[in-house]
C-alpha positions, 0 to 999 in steps of 0.5 A: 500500500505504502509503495502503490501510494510513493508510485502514485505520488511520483507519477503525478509530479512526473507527469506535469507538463515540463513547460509549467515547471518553473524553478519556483513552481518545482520547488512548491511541488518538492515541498508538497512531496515532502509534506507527503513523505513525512505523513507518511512516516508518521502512518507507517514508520513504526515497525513498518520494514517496507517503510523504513526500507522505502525511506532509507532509499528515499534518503539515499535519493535526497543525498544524491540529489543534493550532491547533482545540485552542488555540483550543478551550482558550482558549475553554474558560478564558474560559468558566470566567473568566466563571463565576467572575466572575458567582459572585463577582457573585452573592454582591456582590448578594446582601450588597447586598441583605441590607443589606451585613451583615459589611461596614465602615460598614453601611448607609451603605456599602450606599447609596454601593455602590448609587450606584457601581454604578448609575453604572458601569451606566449612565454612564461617568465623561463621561455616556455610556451603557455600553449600547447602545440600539436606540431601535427595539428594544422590549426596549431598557429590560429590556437596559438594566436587564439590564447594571446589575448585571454592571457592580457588580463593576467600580466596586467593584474600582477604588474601594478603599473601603468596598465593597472587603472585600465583594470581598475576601470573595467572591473566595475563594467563587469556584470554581477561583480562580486562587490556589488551586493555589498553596495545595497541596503540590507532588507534590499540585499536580504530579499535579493538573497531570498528571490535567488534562493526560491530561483534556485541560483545558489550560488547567487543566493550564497553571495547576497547572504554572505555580503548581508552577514558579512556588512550588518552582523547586528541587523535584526534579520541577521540570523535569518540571513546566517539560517539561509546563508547555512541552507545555500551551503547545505544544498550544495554539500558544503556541510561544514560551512553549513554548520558553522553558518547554522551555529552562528544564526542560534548565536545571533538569536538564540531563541529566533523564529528560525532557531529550532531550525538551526538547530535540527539542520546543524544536526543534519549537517554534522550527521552528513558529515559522519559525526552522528554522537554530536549531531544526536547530542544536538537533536537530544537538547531540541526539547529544553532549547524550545519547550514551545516549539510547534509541532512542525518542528518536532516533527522535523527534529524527530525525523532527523534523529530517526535519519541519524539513527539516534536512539 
């Protein structure tokens, strides 16, 4: 009965049409199978083996899942530093080009930032090439020519010279740079943070929360911030950062709307971590932390001790 009911479910979250499953709508689907699994735990967990069996796979599933997720987010935020560099790269060739206009010394700056930036393309500072040639690949010379310019950036960025204000210039061009959440107000910054979460940007929900807790440690929404800061780090696997940000929520407000929350993910986090006798220690004290805490969060505290197999 229990797996004709799993079945059903999946199948039905299956079947909806693929156009309509944006990131927010597949995340309000994720949460209705949740709320599912757990009333179903609640039926059948107790001397039930089908449904512990049933639920350890469902775990194993969540654990995989997470890992694809991190993986896919990491990924994502490469990309994004990829694009942000060669914008930054585009706009160096470009003053290059136009003869180094705006910046300090001019032509004679142009020419000694050619010459920099023909070197770190093609030698390194003992002579060897940067590139890799296949001396029987026919396209070996355009390859070549290819990775000069890619490499202008980084001579420029160690010299400290005349070409450094170019850099300078262009960083704050470059789309989505890392400083720019810094910049906004903090209940500007912590809704961004939240709009990237339910997005499912990750990533970009981490460096909002990061820039908050980072800039207004004393603001009153400090540690819901630190709580979803922890929930960026935990869906992308990062389970020691996700405690540590768990940990500083229940310092900023030991007993906060998000607290009994920090506290049973912190247990999950140092559980993931394989150190299951303090994350059961930290599930035991849940009931002396929050004698009135609602049943929604009993009910998560108890299903991550059942999931860390705490007696």
């Amino acid at each position: 009965m229990l797996r004709f009911a799993v079945l059903m479910l999946l199948t039905v979250v299956m079947t909806a049409p693929a156009s309509a499953q944006s990131r927010r709508e597949l995340a309000a689907r994720l949460d209705q199978v949740e709320a599912r699994l757990a009333e179903m735990e609640e039926s059948f967990l107790a001397g039930d083996p089908v449904a512990e069996t049933l639920l350890t796979r469902v775990d194993a599933l969540e654990r995989e899942q997470r890992a694809l997720t991190g993986e896919l987010e990491r990924l994502n935020y490469e990309n994004r530093q990829l694009r942000q560099e060669l914008d930054r790269l585009g706009v160096d060739v470009d003053r290059l080009l136009s003869g180094g206009a705006g910046s300090a010394g001019g032509p004679a700056a142009l020419e000694a930032g050619s010459g920099q930036a023909e070197t770190a393309a093609g030698e390194t500072a003992t002579g060897e090439s940067v590139a890799v040639v296949d001396p029987d690949d026919p396209y070996a010379a355009d390859r070549a020519a290819i990775t000069r310019p890619l490499q202008a950036p980084s001579a420029r960025s160690g010299d400290g010279g005349a070409s450094q204000p170019a850099a300078g210039a262009t960083a704050g061009t470059a789309t989505g740079a890392a400083s720019a959440p810094s910049a906004l107000e903090p209940e500007e910054l912590f809704r961004q943070g939240r709009s990237r979460l339910l997005d499912g940007d990750f990533g970009g929900a981490q460096e909002s929360f990061a820039a908050f807790t980072g800039n207004h440690a004393d603001h009153e929404l400090a540690d819901e911030a630190w709580y979803w800061l922890g929930e960026t780090h935990f869906v992308l696997g990062e389970f020691q950062d996700a405690a540590d940000s768990y940990l500083a929520s229940l310092q900023a407000a030991r007993r906060g709307d998000r607290a009994p929350d920090a506290l049973v993910r912190l247990a999950a986090s140092l559980a993931a971590m394989g150190q299951t006798g303090e994350a059961c220690n930290v599930l035991d004290s849940f009931d002396a932390e929050f004698p009135n805490a609602d049943a929604e969060a009993r009910r998560k505290a108890e299903r991550e001790a059942s999931r860390a197999g705490c007696g």
